[in-house]
Structures are given as structure tokens and as C-alpha cells.
PyMOL Python script that loads the backbone (N, CA, C, O; Angstrom):
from pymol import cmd

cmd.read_pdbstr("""\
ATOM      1  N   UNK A   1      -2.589   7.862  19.948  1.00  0.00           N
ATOM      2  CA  UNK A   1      -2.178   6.800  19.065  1.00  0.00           C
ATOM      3  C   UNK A   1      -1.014   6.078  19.735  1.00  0.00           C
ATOM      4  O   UNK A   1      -0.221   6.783  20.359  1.00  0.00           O
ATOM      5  N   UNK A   2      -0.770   4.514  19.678  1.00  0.00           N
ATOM      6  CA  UNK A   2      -0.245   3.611  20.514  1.00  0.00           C
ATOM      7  C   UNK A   2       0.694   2.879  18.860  1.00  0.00           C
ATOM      8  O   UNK A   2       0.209   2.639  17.754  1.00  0.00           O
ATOM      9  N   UNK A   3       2.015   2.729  19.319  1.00  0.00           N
ATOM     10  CA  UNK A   3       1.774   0.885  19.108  1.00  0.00           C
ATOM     11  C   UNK A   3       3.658   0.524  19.216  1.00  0.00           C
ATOM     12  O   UNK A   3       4.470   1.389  18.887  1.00  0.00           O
ATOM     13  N   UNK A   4       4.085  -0.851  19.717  1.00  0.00           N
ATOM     14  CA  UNK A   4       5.160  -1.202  19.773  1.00  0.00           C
ATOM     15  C   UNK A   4       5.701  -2.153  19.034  1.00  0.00           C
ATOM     16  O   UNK A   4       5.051  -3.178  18.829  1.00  0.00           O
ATOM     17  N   UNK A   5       6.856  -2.008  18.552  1.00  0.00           N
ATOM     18  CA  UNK A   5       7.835  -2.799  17.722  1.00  0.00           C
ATOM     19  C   UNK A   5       8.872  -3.029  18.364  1.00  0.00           C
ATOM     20  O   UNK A   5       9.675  -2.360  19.015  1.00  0.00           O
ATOM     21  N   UNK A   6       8.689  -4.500  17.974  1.00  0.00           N
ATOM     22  CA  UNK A   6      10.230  -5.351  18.592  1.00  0.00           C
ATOM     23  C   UNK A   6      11.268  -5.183  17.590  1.00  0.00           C
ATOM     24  O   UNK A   6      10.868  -5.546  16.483  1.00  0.00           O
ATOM     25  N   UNK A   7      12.302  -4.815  17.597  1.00  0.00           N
ATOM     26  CA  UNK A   7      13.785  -4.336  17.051  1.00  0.00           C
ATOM     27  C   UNK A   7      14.433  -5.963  16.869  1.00  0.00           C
ATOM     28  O   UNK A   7      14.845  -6.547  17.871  1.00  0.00           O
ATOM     29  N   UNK A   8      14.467  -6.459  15.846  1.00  0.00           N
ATOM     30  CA  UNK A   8      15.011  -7.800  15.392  1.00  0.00           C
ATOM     31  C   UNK A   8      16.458  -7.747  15.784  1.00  0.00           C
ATOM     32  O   UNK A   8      17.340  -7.098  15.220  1.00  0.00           O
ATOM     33  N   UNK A   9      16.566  -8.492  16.788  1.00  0.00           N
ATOM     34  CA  UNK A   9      18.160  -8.595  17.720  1.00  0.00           C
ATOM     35  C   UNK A   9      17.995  -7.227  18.872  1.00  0.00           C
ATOM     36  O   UNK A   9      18.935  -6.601  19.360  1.00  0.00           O
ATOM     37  N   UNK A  10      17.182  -7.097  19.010  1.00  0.00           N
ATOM     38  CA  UNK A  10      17.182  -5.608  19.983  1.00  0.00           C
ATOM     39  C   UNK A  10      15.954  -5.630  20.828  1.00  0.00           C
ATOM     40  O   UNK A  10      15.679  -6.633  21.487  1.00  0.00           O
ATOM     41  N   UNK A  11      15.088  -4.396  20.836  1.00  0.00           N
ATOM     42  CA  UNK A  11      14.702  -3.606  22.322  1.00  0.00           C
ATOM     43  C   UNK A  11      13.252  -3.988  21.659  1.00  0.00           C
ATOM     44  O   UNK A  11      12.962  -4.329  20.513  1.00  0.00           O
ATOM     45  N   UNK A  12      12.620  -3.833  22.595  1.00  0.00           N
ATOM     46  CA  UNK A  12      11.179  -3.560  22.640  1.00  0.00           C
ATOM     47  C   UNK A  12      11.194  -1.827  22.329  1.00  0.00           C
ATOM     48  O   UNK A  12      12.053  -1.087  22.809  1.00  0.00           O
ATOM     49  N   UNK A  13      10.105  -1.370  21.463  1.00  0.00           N
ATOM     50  CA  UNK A  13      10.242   0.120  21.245  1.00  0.00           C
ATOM     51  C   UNK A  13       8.948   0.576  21.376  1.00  0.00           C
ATOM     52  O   UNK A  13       8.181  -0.315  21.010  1.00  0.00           O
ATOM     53  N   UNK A  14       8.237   1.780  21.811  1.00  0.00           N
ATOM     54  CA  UNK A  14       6.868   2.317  21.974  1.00  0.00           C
ATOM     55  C   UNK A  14       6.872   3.191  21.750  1.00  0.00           C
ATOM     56  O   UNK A  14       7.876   3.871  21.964  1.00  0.00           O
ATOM     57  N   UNK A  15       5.732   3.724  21.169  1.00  0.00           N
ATOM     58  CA  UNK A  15       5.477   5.096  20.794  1.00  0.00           C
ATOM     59  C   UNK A  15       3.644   5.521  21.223  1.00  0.00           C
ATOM     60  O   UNK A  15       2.608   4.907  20.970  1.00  0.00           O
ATOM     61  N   UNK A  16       3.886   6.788  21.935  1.00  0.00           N
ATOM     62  CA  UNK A  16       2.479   7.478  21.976  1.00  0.00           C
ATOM     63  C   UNK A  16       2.735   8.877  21.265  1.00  0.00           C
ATOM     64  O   UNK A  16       3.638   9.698  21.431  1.00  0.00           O
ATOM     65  N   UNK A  17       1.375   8.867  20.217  1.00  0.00           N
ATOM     66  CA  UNK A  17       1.337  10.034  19.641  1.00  0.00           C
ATOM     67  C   UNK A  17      -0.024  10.949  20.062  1.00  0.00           C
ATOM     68  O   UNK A  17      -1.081  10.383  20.338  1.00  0.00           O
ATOM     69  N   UNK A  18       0.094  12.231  20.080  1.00  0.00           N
ATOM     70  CA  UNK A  18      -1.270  12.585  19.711  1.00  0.00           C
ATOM     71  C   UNK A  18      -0.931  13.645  18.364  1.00  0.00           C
ATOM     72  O   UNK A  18      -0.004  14.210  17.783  1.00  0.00           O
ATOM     73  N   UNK A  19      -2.140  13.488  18.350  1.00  0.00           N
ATOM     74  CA  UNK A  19      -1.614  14.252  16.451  1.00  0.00           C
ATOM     75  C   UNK A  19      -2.998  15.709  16.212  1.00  0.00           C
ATOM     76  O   UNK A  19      -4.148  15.447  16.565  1.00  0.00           O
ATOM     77  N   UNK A  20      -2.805  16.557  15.851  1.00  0.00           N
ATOM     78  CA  UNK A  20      -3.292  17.677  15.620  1.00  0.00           C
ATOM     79  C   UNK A  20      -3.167  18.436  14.356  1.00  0.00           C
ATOM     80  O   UNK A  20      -2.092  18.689  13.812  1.00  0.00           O
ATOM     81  N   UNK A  21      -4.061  18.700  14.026  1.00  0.00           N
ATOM     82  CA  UNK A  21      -4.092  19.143  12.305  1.00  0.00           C
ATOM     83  C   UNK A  21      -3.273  18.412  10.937  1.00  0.00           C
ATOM     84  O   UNK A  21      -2.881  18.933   9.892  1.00  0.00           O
ATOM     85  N   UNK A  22      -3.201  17.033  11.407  1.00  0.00           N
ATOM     86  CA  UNK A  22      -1.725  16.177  10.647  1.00  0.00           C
ATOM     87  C   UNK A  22      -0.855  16.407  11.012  1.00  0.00           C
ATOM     88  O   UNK A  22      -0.075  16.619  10.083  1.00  0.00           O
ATOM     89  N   UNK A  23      -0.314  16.547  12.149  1.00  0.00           N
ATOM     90  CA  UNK A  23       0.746  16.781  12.399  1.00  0.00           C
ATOM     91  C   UNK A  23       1.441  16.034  13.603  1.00  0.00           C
ATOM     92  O   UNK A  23       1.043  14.911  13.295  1.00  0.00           O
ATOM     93  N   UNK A  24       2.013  15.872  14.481  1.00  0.00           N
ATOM     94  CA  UNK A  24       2.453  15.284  15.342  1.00  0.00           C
ATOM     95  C   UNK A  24       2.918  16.150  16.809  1.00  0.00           C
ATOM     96  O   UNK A  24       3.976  16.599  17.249  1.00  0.00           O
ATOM     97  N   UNK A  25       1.728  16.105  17.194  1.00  0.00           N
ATOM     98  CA  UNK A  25       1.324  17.381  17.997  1.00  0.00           C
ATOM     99  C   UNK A  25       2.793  17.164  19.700  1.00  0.00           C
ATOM    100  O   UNK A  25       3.545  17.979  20.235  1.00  0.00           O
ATOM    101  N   UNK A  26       2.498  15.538  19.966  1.00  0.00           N
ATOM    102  CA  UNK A  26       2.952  15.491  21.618  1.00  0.00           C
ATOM    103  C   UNK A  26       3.757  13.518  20.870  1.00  0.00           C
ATOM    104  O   UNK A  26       3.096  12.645  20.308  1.00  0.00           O
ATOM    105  N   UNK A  27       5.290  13.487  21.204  1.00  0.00           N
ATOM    106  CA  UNK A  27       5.285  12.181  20.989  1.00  0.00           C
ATOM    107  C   UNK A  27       5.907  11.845  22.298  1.00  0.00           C
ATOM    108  O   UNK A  27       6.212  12.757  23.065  1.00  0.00           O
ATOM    109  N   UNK A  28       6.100  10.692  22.584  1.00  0.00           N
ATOM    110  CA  UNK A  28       6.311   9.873  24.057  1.00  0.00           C
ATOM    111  C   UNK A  28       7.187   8.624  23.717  1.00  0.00           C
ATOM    112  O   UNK A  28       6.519   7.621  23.465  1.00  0.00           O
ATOM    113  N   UNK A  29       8.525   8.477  23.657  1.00  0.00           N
ATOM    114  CA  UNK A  29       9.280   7.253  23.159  1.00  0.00           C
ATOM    115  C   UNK A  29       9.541   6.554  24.407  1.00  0.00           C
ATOM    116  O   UNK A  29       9.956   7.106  25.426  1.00  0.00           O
ATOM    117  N   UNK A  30       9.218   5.019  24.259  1.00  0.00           N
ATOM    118  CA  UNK A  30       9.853   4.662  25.409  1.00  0.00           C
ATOM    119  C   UNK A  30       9.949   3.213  24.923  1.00  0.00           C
ATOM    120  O   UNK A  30       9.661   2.866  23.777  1.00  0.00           O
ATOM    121  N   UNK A  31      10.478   2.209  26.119  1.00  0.00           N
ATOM    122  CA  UNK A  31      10.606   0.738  25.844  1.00  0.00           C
ATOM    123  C   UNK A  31      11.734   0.580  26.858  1.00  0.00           C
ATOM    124  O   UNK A  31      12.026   1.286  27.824  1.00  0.00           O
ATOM    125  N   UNK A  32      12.451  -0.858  26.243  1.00  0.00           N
ATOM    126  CA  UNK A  32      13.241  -1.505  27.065  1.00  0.00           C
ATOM    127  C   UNK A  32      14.775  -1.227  26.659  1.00  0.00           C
ATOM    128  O   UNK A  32      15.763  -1.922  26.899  1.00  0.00           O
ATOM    129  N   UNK A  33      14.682  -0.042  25.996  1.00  0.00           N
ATOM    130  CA  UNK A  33      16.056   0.260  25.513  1.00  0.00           C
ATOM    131  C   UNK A  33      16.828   1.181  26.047  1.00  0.00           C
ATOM    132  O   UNK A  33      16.370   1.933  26.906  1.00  0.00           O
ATOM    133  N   UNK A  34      17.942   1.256  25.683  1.00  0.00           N
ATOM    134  CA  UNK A  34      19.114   2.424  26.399  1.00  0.00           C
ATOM    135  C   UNK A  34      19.819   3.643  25.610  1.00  0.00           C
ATOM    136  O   UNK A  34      20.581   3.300  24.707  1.00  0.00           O
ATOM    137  N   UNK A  35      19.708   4.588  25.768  1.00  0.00           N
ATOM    138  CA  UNK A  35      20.533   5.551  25.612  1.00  0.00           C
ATOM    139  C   UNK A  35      21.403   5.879  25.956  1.00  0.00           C
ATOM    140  O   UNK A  35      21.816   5.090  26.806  1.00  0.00           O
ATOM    141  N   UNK A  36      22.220   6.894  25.768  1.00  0.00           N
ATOM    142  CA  UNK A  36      23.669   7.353  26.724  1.00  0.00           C
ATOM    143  C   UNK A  36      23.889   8.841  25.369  1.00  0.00           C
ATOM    144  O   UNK A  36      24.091   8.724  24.160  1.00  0.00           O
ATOM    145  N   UNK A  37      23.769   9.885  26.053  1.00  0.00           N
ATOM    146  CA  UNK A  37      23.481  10.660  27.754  1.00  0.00           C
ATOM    147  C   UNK A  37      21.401  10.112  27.459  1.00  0.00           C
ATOM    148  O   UNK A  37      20.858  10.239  26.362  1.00  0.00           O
ATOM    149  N   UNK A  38      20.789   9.647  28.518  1.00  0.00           N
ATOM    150  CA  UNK A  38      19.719   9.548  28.884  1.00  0.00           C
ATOM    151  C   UNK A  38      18.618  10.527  28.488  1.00  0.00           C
ATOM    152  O   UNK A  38      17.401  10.351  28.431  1.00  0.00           O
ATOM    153  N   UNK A  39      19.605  11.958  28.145  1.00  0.00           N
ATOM    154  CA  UNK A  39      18.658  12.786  28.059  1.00  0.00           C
ATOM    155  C   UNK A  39      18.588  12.750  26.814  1.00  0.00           C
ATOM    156  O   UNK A  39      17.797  13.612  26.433  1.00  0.00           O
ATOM    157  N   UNK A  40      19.150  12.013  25.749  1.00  0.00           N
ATOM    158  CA  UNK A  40      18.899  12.270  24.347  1.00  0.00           C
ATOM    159  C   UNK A  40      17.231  11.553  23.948  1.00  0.00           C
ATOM    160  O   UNK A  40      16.743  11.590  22.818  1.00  0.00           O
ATOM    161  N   UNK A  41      16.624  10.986  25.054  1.00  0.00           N
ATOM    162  CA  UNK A  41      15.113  10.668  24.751  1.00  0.00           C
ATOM    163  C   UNK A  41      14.546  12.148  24.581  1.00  0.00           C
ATOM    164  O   UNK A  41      14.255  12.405  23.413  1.00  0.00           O
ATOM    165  N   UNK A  42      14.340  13.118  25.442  1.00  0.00           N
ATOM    166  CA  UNK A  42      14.198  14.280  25.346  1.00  0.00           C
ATOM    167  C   UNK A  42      14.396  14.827  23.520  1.00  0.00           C
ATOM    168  O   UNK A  42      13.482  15.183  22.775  1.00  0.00           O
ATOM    169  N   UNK A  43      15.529  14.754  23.268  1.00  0.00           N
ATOM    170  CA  UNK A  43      15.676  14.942  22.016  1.00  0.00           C
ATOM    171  C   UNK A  43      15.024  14.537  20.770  1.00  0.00           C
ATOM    172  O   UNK A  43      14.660  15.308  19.882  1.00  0.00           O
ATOM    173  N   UNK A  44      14.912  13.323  20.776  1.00  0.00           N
ATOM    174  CA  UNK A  44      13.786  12.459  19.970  1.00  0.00           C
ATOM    175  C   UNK A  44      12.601  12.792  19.778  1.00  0.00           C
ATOM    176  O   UNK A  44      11.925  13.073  18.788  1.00  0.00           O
ATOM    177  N   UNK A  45      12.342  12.684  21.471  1.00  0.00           N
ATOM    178  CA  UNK A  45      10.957  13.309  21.327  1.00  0.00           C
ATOM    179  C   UNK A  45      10.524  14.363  20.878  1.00  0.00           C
ATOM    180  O   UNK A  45       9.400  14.439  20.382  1.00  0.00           O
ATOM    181  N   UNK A  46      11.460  15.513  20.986  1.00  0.00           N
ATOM    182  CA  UNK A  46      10.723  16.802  20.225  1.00  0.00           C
ATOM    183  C   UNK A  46      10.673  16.380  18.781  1.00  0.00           C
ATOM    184  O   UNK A  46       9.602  16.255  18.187  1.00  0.00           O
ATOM    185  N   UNK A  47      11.980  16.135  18.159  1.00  0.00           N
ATOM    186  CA  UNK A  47      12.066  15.683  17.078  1.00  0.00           C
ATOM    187  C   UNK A  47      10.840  15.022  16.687  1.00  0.00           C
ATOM    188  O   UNK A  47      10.821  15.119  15.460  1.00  0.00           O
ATOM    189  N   UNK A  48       9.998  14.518  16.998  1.00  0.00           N
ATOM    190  CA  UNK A  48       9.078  14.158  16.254  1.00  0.00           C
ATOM    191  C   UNK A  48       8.332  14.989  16.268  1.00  0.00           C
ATOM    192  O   UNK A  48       7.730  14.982  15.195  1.00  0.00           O
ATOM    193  N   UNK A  49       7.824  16.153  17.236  1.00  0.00           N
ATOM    194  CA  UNK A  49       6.865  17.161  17.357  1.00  0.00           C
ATOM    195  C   UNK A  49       7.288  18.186  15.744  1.00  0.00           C
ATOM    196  O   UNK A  49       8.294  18.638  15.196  1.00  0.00           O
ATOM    197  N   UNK A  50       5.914  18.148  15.535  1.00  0.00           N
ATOM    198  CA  UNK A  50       5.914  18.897  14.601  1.00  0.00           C
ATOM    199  C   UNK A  50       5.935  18.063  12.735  1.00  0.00           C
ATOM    200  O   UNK A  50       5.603  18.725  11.751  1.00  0.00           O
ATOM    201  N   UNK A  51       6.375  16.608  12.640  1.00  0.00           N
ATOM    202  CA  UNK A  51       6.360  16.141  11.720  1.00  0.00           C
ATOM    203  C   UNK A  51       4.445  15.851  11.285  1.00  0.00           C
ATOM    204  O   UNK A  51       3.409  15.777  11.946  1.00  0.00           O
ATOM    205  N   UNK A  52       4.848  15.756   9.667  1.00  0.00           N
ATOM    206  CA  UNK A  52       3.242  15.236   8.938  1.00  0.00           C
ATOM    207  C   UNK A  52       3.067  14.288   9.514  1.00  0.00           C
ATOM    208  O   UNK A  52       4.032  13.539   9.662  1.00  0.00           O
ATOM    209  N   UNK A  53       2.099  14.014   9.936  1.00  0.00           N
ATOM    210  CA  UNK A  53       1.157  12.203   9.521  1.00  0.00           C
ATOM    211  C   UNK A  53       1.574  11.461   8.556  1.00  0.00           C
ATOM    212  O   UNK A  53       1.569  10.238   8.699  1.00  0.00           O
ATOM    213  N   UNK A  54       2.048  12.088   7.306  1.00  0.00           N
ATOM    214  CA  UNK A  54       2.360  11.283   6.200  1.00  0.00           C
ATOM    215  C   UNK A  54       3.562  11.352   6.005  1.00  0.00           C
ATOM    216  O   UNK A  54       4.038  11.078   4.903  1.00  0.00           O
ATOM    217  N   UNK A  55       4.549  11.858   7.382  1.00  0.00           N
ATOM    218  CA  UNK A  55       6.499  10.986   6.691  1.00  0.00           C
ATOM    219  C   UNK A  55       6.223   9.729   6.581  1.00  0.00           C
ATOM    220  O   UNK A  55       5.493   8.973   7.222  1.00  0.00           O
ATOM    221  N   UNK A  56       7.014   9.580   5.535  1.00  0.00           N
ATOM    222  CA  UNK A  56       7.662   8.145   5.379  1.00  0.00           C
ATOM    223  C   UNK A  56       8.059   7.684   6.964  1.00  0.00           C
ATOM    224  O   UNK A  56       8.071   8.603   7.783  1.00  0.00           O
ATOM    225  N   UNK A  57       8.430   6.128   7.519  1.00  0.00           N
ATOM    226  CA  UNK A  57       9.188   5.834   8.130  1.00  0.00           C
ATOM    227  C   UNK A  57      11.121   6.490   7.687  1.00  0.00           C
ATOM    228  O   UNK A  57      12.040   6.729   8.470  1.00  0.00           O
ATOM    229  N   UNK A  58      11.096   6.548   6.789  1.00  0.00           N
ATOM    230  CA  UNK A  58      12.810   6.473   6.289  1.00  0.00           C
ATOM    231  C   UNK A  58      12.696   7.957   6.342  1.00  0.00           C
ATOM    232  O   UNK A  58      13.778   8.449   6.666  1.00  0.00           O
ATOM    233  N   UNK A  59      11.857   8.753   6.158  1.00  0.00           N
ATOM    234  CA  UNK A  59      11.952   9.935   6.273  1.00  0.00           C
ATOM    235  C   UNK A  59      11.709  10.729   8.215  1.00  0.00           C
ATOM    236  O   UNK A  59      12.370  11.670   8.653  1.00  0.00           O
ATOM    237  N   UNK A  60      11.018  10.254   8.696  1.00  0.00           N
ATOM    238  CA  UNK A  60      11.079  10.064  10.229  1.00  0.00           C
ATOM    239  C   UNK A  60      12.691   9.599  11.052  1.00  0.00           C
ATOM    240  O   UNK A  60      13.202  10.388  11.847  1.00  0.00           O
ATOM    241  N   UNK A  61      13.218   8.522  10.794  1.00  0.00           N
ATOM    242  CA  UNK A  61      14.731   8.092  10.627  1.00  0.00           C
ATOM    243  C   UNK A  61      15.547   9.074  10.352  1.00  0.00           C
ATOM    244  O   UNK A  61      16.549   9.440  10.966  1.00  0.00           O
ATOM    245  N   UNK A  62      15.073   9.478   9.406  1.00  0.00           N
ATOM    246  CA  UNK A  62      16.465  10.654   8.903  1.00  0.00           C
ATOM    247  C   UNK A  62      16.252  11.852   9.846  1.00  0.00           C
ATOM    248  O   UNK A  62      17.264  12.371  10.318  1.00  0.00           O
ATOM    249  N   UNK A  63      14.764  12.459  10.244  1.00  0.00           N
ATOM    250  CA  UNK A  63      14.556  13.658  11.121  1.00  0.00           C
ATOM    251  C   UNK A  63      15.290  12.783  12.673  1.00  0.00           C
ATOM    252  O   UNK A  63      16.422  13.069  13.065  1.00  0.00           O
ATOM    253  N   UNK A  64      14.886  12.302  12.997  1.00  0.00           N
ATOM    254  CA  UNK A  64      15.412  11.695  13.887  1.00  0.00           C
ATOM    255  C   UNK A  64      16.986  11.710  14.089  1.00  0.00           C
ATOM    256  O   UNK A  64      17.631  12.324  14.939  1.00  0.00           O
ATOM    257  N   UNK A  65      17.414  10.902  13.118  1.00  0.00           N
ATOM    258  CA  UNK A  65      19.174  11.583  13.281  1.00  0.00           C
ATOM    259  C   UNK A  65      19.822  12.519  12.899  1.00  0.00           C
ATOM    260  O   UNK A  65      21.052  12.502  12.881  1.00  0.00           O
ATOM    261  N   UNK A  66      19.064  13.568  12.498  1.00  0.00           N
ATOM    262  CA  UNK A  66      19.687  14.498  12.213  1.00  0.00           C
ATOM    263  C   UNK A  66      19.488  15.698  13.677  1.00  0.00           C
ATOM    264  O   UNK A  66      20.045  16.722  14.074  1.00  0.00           O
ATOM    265  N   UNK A  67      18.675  15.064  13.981  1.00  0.00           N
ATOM    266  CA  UNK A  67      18.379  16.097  15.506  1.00  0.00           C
ATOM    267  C   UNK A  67      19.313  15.341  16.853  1.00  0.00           C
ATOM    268  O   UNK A  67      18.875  15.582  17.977  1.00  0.00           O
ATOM    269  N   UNK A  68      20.419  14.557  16.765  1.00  0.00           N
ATOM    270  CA  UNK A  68      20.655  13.770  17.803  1.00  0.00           C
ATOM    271  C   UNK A  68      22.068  13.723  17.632  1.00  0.00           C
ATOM    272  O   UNK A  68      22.558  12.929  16.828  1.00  0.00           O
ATOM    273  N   UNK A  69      22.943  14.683  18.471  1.00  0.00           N
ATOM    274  CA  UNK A  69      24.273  14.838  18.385  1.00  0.00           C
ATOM    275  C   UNK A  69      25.008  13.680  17.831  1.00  0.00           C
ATOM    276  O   UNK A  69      24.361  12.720  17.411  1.00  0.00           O
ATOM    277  N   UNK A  70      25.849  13.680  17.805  1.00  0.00           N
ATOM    278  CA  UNK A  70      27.061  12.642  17.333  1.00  0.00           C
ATOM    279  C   UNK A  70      27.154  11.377  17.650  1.00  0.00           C
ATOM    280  O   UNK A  70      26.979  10.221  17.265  1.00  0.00           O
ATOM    281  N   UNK A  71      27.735  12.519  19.095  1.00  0.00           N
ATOM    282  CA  UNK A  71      27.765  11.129  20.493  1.00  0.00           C
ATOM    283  C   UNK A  71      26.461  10.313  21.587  1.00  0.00           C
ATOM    284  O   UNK A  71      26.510   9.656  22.626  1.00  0.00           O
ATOM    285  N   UNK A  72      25.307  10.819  20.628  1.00  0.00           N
ATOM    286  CA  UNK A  72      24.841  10.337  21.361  1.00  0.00           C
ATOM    287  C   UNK A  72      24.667   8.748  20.952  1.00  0.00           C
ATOM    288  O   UNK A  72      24.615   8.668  19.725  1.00  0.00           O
ATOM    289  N   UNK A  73      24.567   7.528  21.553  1.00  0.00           N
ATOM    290  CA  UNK A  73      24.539   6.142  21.358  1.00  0.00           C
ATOM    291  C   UNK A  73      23.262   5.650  21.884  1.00  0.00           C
ATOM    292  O   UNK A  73      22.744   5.913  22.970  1.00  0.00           O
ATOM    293  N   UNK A  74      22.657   4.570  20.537  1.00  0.00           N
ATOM    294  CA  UNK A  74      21.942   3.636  20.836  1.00  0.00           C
ATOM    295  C   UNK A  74      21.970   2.368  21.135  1.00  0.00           C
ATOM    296  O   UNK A  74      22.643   1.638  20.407  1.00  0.00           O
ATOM    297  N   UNK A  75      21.123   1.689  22.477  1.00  0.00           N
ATOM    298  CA  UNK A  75      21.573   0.487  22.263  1.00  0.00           C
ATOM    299  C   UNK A  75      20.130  -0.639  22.453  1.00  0.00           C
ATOM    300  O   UNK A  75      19.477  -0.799  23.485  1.00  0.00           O
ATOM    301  N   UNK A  76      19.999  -1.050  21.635  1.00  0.00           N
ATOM    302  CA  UNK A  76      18.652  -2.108  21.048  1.00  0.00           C
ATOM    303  C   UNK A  76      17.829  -1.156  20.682  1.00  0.00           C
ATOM    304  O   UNK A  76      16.730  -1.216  21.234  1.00  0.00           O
ATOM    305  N   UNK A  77      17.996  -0.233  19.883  1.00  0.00           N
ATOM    306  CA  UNK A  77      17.242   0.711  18.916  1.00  0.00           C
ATOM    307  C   UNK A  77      17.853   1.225  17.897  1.00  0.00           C
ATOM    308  O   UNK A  77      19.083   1.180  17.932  1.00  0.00           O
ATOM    309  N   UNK A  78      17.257   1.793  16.826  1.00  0.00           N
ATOM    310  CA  UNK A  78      17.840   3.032  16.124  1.00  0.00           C
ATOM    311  C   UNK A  78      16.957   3.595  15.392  1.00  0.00           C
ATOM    312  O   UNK A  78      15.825   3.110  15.363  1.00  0.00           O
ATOM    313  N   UNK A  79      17.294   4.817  14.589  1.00  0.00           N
ATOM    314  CA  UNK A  79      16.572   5.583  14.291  1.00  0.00           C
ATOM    315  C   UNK A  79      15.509   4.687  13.268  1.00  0.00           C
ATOM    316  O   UNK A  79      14.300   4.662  13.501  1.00  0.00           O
ATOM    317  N   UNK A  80      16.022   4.080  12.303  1.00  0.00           N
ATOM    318  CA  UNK A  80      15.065   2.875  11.382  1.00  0.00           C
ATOM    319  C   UNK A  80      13.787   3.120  13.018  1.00  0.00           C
ATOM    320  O   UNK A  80      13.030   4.055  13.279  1.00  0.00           O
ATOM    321  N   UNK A  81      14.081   1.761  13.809  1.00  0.00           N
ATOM    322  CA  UNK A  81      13.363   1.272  14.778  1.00  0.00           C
ATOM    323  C   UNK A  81      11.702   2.626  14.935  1.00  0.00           C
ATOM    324  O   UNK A  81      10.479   2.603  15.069  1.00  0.00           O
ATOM    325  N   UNK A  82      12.735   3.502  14.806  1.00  0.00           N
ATOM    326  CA  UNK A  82      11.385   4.808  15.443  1.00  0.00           C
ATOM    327  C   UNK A  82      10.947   5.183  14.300  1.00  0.00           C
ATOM    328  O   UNK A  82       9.785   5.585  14.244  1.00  0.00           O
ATOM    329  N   UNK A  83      11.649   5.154  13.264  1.00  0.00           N
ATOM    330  CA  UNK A  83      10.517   5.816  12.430  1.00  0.00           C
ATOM    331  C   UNK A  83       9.487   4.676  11.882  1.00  0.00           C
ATOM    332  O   UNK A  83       8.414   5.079  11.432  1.00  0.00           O
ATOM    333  N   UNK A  84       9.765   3.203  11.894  1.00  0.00           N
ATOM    334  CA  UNK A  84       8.801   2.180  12.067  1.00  0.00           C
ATOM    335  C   UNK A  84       7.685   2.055  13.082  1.00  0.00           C
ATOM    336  O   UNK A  84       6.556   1.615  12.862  1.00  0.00           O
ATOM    337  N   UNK A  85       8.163   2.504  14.212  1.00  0.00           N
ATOM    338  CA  UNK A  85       6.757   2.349  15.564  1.00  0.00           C
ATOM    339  C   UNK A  85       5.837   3.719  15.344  1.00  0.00           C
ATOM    340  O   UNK A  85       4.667   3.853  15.703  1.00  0.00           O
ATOM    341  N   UNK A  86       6.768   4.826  14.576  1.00  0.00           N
ATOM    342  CA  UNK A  86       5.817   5.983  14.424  1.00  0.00           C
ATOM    343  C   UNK A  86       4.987   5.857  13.157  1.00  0.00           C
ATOM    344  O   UNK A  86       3.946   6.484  12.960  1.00  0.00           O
ATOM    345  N   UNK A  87       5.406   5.200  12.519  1.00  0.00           N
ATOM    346  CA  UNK A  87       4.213   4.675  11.193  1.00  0.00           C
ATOM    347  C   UNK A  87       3.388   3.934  11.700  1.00  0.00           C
ATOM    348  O   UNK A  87       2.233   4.354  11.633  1.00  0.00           O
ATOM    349  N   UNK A  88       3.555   2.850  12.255  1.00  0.00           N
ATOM    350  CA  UNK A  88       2.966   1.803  13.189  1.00  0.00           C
ATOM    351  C   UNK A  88       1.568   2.602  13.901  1.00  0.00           C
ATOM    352  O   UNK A  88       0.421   2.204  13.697  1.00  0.00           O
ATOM    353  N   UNK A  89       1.936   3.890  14.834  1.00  0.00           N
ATOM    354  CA  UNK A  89       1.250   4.206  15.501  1.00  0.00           C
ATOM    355  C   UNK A  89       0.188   5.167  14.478  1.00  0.00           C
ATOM    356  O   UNK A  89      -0.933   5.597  14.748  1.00  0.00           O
ATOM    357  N   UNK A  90       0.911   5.303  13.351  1.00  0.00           N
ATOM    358  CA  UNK A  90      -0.029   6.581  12.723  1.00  0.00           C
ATOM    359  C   UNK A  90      -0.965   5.904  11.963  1.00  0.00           C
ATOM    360  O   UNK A  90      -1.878   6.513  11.404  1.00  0.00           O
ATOM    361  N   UNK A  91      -0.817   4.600  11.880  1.00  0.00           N
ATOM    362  CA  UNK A  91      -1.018   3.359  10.698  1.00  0.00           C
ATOM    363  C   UNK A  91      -3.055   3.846  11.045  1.00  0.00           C
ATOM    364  O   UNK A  91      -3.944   3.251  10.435  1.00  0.00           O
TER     365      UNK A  91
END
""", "prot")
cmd.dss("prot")
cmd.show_as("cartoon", "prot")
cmd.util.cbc("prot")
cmd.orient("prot")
């Protein structure tokens, strides 16, 4: 499962899912955006492993920042942004 959202004032955002028993088996975040430390994509990404097919976006958002230290910083994304391209893709 594919699909990308442009971040209004921000990044291009992408998401590949594959999904297994409803669930969110393997996710893949990427685009034209930045992180800092770099490795917090790593983070995200698990973070989505393991969610329903049927979170909410706002509920995806919230798993999302709650798995992503303090310090880590976004820039032309945020958590909103992903849990929109992961509905998008599950759509």
C-alpha cells in the first residue's frame, strides 16, 4: 500500500505499508523532509508496526509521538502529516 501527502507549508510525505491480518505488518516513511537525530525515521517506522488498519489518523499521530523522544525535531512534517499519509495509504 502506497500514497503521498503534501504537508500545507511543508514536505512532501510517503508512506509504504504492507499490512497482515489488519494490522500494519512493515511501514517505510520517507519524502522530502528532515529530521534531527536522522535516526528518529527508524523510530516512526516501527511505531507504526503493529497498529490496526482501522486507527484513526489522530490516533496514529498520537502513537507516533508518543514513541519519539523529546528532542527529537521535525522539519516540513509532523506527526498529524503521518498519521494522514497512513490513512491515505490504508484508504
Amino acid at each position: 500500500m502506497h500514497a503521498e501527502y503534501k504537508v500545507p507549508g511543508g514536505k512532501l510525505v510517503v508512506v509504504d505499508l504492507d499490512v497482515k491480518d489488519n494490522m500494519i505488518e512493515q511501514a517505510r516513511l520517507s519524502g522530502d523532509f528532515f529530521l534531527e537525530p536522522p535516526e528518529a525515521l527508524g523510530l516512526i517506522n516501527q511505531a507504526l508496526q503493529g497498529l490496526s488498519v482501522n486507527s484513526s489518523a489522530e490516533e496514529i499521530a498520537a502513537y507516533v509521538s508518543r514513541a519519539l523522544p523529546a528532542e527529537v525535531e521535525m522539519f516540513g512534517l509532523d506527526p498529524q502529516a503521518i498519521g494522514v499519509v497512513v490513512r491515505r495509504a490504508l484508504a
